[in-house]
Backbone of each chain as ProteinMPNN parsed JSONL, in Angstrom:
{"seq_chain_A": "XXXXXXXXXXXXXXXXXXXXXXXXXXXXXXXXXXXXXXXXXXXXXXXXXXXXXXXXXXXXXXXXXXXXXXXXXXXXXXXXXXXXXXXXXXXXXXXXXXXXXXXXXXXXXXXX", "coords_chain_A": {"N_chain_A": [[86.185, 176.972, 70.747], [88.339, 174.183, 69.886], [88.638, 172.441, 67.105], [89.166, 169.9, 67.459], [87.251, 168.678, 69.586], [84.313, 166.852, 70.571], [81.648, 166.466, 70.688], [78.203, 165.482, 72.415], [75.122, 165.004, 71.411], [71.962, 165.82, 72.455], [69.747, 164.202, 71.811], [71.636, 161.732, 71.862], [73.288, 158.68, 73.031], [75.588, 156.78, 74.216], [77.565, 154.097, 75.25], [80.079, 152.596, 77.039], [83.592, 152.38, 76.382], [85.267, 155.915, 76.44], [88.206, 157.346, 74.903], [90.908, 159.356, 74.732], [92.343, 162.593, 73.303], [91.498, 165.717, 73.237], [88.653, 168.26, 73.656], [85.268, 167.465, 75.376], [82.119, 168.059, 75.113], [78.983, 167.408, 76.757], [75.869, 166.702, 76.39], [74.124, 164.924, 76.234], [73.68, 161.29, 77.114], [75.828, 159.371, 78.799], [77.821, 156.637, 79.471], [79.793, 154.662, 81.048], [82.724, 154.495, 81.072], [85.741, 157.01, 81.067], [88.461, 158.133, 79.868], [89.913, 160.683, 79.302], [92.183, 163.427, 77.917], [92.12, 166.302, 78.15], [89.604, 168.807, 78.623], [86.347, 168.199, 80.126], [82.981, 169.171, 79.402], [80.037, 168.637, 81.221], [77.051, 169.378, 79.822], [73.895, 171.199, 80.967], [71.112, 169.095, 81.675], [72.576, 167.375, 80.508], [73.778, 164.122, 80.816], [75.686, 162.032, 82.815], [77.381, 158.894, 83.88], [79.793, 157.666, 84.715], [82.772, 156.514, 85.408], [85.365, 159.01, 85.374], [88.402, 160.029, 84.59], [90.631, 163.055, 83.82], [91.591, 165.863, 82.688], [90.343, 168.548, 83.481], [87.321, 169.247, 84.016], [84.085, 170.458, 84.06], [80.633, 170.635, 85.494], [77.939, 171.049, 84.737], [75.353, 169.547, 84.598], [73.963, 166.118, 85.453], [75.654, 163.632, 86.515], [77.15, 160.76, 87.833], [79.437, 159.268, 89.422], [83.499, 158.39, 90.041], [85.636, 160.405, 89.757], [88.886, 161.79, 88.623], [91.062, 164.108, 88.059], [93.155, 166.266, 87.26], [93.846, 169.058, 86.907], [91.606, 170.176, 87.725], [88.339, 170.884, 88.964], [84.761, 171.745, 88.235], [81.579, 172.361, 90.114], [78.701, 173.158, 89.304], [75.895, 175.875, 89.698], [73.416, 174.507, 88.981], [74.435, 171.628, 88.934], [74.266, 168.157, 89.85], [75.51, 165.582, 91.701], [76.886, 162.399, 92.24], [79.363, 160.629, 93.641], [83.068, 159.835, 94.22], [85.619, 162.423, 94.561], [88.616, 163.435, 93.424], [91.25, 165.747, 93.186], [92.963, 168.682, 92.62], [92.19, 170.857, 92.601], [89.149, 171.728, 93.574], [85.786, 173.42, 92.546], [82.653, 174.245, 93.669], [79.593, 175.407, 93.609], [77.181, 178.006, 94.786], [74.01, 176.241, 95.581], [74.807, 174.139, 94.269], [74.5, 170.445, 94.256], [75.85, 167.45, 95.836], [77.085, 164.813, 96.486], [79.385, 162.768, 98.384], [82.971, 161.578, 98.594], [85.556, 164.391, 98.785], [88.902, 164.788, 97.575], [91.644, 166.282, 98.164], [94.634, 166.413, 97.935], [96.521, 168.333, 99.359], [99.023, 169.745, 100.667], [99.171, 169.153, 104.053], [100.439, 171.502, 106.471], [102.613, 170.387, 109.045], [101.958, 170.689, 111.727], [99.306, 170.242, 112.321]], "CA_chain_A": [[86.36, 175.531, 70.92], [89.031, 173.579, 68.577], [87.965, 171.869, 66.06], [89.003, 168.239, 67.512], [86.359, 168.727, 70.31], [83.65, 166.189, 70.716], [80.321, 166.826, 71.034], [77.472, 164.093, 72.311], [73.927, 166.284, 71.4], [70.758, 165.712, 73.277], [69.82, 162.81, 71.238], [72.499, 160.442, 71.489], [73.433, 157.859, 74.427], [77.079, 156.538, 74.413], [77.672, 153.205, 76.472], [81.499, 152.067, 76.826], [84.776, 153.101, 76.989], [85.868, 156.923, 75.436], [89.594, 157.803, 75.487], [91.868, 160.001, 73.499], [92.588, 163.462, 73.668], [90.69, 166.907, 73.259], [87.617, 168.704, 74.397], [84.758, 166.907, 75.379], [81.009, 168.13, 75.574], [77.69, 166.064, 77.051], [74.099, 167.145, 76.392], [73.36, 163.493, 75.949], [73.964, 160.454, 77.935], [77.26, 158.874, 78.807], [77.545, 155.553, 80.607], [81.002, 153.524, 81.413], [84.473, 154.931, 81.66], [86.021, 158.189, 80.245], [89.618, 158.897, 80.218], [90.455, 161.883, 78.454], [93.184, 164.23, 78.601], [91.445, 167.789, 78.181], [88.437, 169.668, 79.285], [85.058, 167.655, 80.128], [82.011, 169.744, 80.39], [79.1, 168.212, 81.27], [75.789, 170.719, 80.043], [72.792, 171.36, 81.509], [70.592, 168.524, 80.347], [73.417, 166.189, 80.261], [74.032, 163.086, 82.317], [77.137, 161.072, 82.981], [77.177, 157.437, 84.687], [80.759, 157.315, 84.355], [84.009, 157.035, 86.003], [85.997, 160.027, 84.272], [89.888, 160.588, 84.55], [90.465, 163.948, 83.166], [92.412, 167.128, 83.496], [89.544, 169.299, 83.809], [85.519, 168.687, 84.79], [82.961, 170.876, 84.657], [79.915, 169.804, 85.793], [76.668, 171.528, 85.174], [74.076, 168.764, 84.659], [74.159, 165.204, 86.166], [77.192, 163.003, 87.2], [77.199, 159.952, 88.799], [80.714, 158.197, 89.103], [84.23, 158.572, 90.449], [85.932, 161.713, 89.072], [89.81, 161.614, 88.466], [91.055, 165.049, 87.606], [94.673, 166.597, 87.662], [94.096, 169.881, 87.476], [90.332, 171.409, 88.541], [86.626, 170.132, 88.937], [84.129, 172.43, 88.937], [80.5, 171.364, 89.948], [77.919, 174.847, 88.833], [74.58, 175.778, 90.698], [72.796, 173.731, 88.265], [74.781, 170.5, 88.978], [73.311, 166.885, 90.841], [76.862, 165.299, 91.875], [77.037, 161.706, 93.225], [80.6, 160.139, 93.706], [84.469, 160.899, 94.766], [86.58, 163.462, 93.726], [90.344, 163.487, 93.9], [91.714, 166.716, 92.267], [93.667, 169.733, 93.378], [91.358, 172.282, 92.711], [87.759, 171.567, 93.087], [84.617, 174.469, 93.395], [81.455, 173.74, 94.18], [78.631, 176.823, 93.931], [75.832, 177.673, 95.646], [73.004, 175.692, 94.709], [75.017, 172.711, 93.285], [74.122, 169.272, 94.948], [76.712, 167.059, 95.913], [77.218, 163.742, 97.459], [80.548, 162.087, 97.974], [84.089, 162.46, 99.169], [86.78, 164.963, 98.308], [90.384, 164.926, 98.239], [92.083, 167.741, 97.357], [95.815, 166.379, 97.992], [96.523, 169.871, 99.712], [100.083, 169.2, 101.53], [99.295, 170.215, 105.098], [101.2, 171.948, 107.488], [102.851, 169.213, 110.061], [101.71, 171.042, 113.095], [97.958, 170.342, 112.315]], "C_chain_A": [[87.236, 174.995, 69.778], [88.451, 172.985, 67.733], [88.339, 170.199, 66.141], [87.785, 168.177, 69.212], [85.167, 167.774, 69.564], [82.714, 166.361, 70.977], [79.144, 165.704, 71.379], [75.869, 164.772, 72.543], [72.989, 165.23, 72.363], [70.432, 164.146, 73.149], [70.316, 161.519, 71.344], [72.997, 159.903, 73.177], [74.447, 156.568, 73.915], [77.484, 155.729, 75.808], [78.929, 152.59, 76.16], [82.399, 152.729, 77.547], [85.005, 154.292, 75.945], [87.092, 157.28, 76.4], [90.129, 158.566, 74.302], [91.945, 161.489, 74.321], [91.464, 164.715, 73.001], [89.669, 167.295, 73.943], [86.64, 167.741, 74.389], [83.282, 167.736, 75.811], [79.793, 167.407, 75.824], [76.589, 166.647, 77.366], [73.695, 165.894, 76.704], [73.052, 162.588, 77.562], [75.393, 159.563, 77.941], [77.218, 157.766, 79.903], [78.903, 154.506, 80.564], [82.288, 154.272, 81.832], [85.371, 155.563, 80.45], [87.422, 158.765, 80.634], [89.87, 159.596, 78.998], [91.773, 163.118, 79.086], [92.933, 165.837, 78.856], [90.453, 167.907, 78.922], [87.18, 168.736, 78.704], [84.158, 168.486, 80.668], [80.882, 168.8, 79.643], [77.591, 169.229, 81.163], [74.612, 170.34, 80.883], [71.822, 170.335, 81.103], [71.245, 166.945, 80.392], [73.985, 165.076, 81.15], [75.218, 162.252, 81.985], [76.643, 160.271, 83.948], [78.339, 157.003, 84.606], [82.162, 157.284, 85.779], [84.766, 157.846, 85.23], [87.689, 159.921, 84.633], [90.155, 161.717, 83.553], [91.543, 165.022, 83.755], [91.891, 167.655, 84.081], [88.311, 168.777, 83.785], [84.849, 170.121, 85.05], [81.827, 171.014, 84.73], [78.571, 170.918, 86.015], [75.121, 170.634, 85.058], [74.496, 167.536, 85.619], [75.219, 163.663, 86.426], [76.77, 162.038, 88.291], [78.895, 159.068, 88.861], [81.921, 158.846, 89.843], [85.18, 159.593, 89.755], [87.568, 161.812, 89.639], [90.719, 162.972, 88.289], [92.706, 165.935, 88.296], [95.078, 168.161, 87.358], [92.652, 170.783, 88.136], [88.931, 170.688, 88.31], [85.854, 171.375, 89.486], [82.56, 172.298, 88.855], [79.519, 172.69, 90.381], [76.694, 174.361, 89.847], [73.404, 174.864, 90.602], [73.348, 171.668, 88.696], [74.487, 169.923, 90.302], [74.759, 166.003, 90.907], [76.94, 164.095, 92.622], [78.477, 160.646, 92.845], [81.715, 160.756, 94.326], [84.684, 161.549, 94.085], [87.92, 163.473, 94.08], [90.632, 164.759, 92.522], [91.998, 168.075, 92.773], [93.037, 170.841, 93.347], [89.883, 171.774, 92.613], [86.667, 172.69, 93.508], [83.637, 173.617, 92.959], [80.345, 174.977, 94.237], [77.603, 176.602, 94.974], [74.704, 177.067, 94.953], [73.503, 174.463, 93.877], [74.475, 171.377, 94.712], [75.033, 168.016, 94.391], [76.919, 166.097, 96.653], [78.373, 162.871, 97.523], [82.031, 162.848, 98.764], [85.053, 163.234, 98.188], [87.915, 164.86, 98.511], [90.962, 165.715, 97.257], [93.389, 167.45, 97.206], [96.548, 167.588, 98.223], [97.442, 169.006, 100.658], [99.938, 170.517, 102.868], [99.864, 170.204, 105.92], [101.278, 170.31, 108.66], [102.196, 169.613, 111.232], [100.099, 171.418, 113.02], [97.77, 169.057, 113.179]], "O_chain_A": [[86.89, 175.346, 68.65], [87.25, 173.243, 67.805], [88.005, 169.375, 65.29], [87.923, 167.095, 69.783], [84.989, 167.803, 68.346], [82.799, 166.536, 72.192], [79.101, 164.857, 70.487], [75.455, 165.02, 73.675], [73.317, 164.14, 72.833], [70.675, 163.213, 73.914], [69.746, 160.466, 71.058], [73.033, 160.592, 74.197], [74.035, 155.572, 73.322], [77.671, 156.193, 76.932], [79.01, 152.026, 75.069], [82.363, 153.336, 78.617], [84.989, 154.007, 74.747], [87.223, 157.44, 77.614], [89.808, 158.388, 73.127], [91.719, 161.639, 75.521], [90.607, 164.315, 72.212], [89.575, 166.72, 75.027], [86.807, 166.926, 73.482], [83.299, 168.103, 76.986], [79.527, 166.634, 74.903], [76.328, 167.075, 78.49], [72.807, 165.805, 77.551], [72.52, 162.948, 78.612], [75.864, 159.171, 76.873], [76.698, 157.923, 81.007], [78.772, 153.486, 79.887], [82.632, 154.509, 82.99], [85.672, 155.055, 79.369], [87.587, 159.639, 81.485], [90.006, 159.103, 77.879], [92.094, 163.473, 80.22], [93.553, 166.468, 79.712], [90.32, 167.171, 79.9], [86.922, 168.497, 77.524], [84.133, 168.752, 81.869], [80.71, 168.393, 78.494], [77.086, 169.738, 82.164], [74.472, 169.232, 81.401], [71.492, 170.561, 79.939], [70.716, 165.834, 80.341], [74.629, 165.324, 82.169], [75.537, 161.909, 80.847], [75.758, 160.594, 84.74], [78.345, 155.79, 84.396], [82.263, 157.978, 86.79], [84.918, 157.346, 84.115], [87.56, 159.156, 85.588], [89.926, 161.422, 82.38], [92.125, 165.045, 84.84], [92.251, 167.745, 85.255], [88.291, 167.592, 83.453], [85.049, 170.792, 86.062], [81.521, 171.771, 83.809], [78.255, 171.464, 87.073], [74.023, 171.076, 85.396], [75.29, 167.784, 86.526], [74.594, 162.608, 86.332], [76.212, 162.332, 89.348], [79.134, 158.193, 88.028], [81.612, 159.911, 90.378], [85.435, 159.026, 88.693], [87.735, 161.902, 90.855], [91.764, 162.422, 88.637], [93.109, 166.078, 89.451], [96.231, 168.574, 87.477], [92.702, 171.789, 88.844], [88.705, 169.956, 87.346], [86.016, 171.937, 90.57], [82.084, 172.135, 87.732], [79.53, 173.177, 91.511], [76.467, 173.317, 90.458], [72.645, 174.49, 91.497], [72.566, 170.717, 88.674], [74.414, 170.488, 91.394], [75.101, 165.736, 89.755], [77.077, 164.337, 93.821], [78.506, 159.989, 91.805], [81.65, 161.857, 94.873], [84.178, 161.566, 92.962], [88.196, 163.533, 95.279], [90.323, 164.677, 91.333], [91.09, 168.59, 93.425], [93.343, 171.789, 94.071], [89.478, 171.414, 91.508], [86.577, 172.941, 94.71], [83.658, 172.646, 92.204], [80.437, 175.544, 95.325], [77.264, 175.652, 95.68], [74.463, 177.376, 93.786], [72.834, 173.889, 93.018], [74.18, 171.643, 95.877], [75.105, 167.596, 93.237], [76.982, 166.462, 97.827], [78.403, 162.078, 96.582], [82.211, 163.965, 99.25], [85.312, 162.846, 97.048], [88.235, 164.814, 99.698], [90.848, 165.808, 96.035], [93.83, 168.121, 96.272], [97.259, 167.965, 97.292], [97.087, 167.997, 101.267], [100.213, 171.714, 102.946], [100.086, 169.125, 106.469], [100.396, 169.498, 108.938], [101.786, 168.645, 111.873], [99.614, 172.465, 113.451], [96.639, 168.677, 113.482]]}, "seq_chain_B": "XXXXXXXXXXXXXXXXXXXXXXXXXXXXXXXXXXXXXXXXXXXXXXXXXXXXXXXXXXXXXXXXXXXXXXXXXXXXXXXXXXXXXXXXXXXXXXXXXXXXXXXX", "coords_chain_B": {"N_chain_B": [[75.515, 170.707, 59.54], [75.919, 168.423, 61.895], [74.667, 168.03, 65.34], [75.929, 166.344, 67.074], [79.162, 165.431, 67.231], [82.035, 162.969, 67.178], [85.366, 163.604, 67.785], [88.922, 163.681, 65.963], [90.517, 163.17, 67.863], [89.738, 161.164, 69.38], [88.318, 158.109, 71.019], [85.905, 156.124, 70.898], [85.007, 152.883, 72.548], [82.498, 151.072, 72.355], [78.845, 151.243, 72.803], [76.832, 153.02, 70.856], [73.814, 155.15, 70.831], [70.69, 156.792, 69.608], [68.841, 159.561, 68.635], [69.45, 161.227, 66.455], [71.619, 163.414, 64.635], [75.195, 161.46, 63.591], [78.464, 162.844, 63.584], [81.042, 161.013, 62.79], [84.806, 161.538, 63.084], [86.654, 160.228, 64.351], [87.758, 157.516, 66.365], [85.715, 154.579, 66.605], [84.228, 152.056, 68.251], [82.615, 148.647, 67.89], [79.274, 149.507, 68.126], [76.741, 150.914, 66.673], [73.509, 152.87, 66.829], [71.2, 154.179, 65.084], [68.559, 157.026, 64.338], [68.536, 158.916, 62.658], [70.929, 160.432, 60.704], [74.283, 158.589, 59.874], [77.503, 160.156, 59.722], [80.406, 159.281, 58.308], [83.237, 160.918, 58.157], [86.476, 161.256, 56.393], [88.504, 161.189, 58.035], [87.919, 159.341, 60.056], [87.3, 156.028, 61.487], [85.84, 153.21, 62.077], [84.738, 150.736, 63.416], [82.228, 148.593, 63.453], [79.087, 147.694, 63.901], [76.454, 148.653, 62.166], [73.443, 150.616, 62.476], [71.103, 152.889, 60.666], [68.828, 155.353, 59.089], [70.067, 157.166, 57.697], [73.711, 156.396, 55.877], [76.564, 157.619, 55.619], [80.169, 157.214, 54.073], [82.429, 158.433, 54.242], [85.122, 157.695, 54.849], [86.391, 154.987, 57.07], [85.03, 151.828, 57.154], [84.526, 149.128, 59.499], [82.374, 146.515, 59.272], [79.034, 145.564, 59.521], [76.457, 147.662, 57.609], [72.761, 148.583, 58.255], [70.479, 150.163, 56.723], [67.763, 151.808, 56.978], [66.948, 153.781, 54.796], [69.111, 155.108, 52.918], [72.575, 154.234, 51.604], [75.492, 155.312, 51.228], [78.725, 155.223, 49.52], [81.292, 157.305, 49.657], [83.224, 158.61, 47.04], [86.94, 157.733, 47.921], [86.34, 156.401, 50.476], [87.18, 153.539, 52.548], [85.733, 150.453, 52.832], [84.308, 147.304, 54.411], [82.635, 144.659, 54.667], [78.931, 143.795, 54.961], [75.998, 145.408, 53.17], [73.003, 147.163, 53.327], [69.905, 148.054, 52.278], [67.528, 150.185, 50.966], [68.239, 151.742, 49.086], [71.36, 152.011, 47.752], [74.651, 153.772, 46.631], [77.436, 154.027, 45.372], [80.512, 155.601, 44.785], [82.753, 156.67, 42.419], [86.111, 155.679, 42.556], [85.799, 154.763, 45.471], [86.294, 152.284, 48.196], [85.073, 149.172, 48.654], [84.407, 145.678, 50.075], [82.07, 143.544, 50.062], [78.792, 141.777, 50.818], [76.004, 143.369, 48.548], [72.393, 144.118, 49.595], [69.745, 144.844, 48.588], [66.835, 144.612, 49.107], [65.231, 143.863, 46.606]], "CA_chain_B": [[76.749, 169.717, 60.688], [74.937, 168.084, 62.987], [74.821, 168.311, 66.58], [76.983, 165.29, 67.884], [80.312, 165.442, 66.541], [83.012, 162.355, 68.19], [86.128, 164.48, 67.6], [89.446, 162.718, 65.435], [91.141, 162.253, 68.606], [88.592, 160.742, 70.504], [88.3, 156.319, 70.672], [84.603, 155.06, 71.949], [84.313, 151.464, 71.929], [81.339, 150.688, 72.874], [77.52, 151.482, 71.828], [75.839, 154.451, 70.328], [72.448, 154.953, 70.27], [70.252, 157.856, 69.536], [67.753, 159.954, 67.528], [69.935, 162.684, 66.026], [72.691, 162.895, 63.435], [76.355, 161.934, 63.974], [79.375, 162.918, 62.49], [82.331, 160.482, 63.4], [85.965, 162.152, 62.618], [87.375, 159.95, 65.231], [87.302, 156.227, 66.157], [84.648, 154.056, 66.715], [84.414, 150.435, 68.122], [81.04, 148.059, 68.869], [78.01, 149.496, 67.666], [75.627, 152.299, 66.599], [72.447, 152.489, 66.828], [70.551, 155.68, 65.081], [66.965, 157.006, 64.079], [68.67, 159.7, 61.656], [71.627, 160.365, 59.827], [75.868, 158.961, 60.239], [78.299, 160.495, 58.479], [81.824, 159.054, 58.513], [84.193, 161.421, 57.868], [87.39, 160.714, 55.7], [89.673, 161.029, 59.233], [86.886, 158.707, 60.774], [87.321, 154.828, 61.644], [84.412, 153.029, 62.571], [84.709, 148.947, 63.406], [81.18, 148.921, 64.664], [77.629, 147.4, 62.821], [75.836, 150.165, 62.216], [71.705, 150.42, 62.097], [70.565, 153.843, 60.683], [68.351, 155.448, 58.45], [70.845, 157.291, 56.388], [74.745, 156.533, 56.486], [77.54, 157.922, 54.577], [80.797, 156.902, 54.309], [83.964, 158.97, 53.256], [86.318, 157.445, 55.88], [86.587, 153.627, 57.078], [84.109, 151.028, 58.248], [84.383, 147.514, 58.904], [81.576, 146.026, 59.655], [77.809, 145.483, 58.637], [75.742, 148.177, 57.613], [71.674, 148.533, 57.265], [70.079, 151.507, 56.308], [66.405, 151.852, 56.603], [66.41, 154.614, 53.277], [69.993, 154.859, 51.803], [74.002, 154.394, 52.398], [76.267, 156.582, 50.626], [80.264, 155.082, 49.973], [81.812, 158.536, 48.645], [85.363, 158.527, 46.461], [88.337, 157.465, 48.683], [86.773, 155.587, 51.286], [86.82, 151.658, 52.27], [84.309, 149.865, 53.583], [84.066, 145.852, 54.688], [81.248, 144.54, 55.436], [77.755, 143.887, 54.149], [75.479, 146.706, 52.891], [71.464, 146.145, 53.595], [69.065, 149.465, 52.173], [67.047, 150.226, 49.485], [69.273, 152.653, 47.859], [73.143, 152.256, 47.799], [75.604, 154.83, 46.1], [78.847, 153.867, 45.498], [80.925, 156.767, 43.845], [84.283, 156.035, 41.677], [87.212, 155.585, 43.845], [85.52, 153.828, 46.734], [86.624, 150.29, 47.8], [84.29, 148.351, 49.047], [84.198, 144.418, 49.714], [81.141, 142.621, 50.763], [77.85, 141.903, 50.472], [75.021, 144.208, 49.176], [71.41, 143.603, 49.484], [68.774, 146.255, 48.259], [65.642, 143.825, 49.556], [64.429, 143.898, 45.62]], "C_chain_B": [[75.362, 169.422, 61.677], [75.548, 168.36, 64.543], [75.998, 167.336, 67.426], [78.061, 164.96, 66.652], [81.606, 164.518, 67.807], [84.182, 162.899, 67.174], [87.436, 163.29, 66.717], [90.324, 162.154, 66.355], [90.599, 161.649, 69.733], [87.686, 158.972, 69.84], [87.082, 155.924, 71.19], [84.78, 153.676, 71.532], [83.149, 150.966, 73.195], [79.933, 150.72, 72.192], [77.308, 152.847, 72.052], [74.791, 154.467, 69.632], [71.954, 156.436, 70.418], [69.549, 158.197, 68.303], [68.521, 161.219, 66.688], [71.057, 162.15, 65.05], [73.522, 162.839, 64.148], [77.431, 161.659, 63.32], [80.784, 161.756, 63.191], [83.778, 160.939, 62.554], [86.909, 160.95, 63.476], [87.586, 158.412, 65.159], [86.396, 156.04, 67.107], [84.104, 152.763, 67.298], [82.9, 149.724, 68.474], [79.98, 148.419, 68.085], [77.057, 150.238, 67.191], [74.968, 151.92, 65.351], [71.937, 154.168, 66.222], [69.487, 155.625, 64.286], [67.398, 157.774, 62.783], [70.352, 158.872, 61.202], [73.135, 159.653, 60.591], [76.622, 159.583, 59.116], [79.829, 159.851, 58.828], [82.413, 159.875, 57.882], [85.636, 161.132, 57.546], [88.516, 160.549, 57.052], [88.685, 160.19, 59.789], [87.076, 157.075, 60.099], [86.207, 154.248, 62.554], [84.382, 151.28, 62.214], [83.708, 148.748, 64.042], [79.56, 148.381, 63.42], [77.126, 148.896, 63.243], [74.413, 149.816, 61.984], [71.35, 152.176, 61.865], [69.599, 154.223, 59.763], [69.124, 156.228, 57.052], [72.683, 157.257, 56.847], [75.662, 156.888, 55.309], [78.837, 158.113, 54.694], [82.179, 157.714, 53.474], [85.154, 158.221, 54.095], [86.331, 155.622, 55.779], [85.75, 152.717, 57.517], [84.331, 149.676, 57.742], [83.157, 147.061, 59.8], [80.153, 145.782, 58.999], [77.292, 147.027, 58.508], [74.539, 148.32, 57.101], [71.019, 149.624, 57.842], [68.497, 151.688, 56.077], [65.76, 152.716, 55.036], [67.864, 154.275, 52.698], [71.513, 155.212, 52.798], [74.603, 154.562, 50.812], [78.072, 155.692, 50.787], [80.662, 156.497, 48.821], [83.281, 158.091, 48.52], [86.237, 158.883, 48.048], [87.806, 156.365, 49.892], [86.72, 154.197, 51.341], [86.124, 151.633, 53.311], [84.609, 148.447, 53.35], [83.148, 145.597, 55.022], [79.796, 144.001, 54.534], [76.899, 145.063, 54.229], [74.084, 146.029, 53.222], [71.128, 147.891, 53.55], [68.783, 149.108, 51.512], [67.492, 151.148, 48.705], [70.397, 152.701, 48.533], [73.51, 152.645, 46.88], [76.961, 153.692, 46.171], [79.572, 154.655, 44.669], [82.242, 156.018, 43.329], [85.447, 156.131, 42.809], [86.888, 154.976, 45.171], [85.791, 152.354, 46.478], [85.769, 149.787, 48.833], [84.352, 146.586, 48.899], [83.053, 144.221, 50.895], [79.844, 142.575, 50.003], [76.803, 143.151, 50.292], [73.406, 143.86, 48.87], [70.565, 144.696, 49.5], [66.878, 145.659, 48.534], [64.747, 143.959, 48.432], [64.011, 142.392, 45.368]], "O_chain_B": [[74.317, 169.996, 61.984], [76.665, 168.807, 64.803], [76.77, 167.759, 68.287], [77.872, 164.44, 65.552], [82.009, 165.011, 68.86], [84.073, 162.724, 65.96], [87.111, 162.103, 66.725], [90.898, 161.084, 66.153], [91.047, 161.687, 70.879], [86.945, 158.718, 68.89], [87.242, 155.203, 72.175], [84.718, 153.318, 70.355], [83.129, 150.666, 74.389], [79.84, 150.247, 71.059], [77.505, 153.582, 73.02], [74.575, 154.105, 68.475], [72.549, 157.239, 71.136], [69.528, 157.55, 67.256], [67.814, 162.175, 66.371], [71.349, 160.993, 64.748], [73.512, 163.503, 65.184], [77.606, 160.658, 62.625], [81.32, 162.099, 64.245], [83.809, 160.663, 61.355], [88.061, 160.875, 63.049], [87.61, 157.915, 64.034], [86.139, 156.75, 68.079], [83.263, 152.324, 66.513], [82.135, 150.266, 69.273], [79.675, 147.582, 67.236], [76.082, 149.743, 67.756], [75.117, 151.417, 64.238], [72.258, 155.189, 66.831], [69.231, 154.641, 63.593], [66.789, 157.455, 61.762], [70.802, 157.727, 61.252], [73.326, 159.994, 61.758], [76.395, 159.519, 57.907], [80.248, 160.181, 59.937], [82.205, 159.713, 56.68], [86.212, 160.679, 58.535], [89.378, 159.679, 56.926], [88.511, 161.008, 60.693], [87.052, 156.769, 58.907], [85.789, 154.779, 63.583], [84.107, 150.727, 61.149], [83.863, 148.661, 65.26], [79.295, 148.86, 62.317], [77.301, 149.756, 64.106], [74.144, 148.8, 61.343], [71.324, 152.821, 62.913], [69.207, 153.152, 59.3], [68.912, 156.022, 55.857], [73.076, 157.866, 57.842], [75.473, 156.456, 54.172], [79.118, 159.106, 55.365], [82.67, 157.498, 52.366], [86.271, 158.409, 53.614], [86.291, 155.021, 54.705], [85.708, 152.842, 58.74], [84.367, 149.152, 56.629], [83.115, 147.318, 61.004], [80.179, 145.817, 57.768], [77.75, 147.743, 59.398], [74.46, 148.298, 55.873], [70.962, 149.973, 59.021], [68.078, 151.697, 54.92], [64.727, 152.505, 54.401], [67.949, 153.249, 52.023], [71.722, 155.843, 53.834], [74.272, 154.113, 49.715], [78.595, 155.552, 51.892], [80.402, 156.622, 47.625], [84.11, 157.565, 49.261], [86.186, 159.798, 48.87], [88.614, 155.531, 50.3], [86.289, 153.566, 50.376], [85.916, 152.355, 54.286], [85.121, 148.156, 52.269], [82.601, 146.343, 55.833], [79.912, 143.889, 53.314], [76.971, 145.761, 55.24], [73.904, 144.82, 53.367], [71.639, 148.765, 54.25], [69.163, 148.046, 51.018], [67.033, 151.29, 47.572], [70.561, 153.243, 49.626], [72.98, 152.157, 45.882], [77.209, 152.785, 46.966], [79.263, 154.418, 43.501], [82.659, 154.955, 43.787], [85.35, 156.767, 43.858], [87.817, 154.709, 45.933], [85.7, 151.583, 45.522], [85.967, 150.184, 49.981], [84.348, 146.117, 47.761], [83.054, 144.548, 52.081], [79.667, 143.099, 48.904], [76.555, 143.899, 51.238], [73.204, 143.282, 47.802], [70.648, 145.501, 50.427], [65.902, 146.305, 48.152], [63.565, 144.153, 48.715], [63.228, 142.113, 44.46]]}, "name": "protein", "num_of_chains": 2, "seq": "XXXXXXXXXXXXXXXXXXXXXXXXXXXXXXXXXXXXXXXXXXXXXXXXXXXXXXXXXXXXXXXXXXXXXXXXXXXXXXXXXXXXXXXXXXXXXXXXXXXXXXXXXXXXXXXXXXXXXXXXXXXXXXXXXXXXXXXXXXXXXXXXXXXXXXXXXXXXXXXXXXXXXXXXXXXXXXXXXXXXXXXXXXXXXXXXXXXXXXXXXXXXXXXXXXXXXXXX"}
């Protein structure tokens, strides 16, 4: 992990706006609106109430909000998932739980 | 090091509350709220009242701070604001303007 990575431990509960750049991890609680330009993982444990804009997302605890993401979202067996998703790559495991729409922006064939 | 670390390129404005330590490298805006320790770190801006039990300041804060045991300004950084604990530090090279009140 770099050393401008962000960490929000168990403990702590973070209501607003976070923006800037680097890694981002969430044991805690997170509640308003999160644009970042790197990698958001959400741990086990850890809850989001947010709208995110992000490159990356991945999502093993709980997530509620609209999810922005320009290059991958990925939502583990462990993860409780309620909102959209817009983002060109998104997985989903077995055992994750998921409520909401996707858009993948996947340019399809005319003769569909 | 404690467990919650907001990184130096990373802006919250808003509130922070919680029972654990945290280190701010980054910026800060609005409010925090804590049961334990802050540390401001000398790359760390922090426009935000603060309520903790211990806070320590190498970096920037404007705002109030009160300290249920003790607040810490270490050499180089500034601070605005009013102070409120029963033990304040202030080391050589710190600038500090405001009030401080030690409830003697």
């Amino acid at each position: 992990m770099s050393d401008t990575a962000c960490v929000i431990g168990k403990g702590i509960q973070i209501r607003g706006n976070l923006s800037g750049s680097g890694d981002l991890v969430v044991e805690g609680r997170l509640e308003g609106h999160v644009a970042l330009e790197d990698h958001i993982i959400v741990e086990e444990g850890g809850t989001v109430v947010a709208d995110i804009e992000t490159r990356e997302l991945t999502l093993n605890g709980k997530m509620s909000g609209n999810i922005n993401a320009n290059e991958r979202v990925s939502i583990s067996s462990s993860a409780t998932v309620m909102g959209d998703i817009r983002a060109p790559r998104v997985v989903i495991e077995d055992g994750a739980r998921f409520r909401g729409n996707i858009e993948m922006e996947v340019p399809l064939p005319d003769n569909i | 090091m404690a467990n919650t670390v907001i990184g130096s390129s990373i802006i919250i404005d808003g509130e922070i509350t919680g029972d654990e330590d945290l280190v701010v490298q980054g910026t800060v805006k609005g409010k925090i709220q804590l049961k334990e320790s802050l540390y401001v770190e000398a790359s760390g801006k922090v426009e935000a009242d603060i309520e903790t039990q211990n806070t320590e300041v190498s970096g920037e804060v404007t705002g109030n701070i009160t300290a249920s045991d003790k607040v810490e300004l270490k050499t180089q950084c500034r601070v605005i604001g009013d102070i409120k604990a029963p033990r304040i530090l202030i080391a050589d090279g710190a600038s500090f303007k405001g009030n401080v009140d030690m409830d003697v």
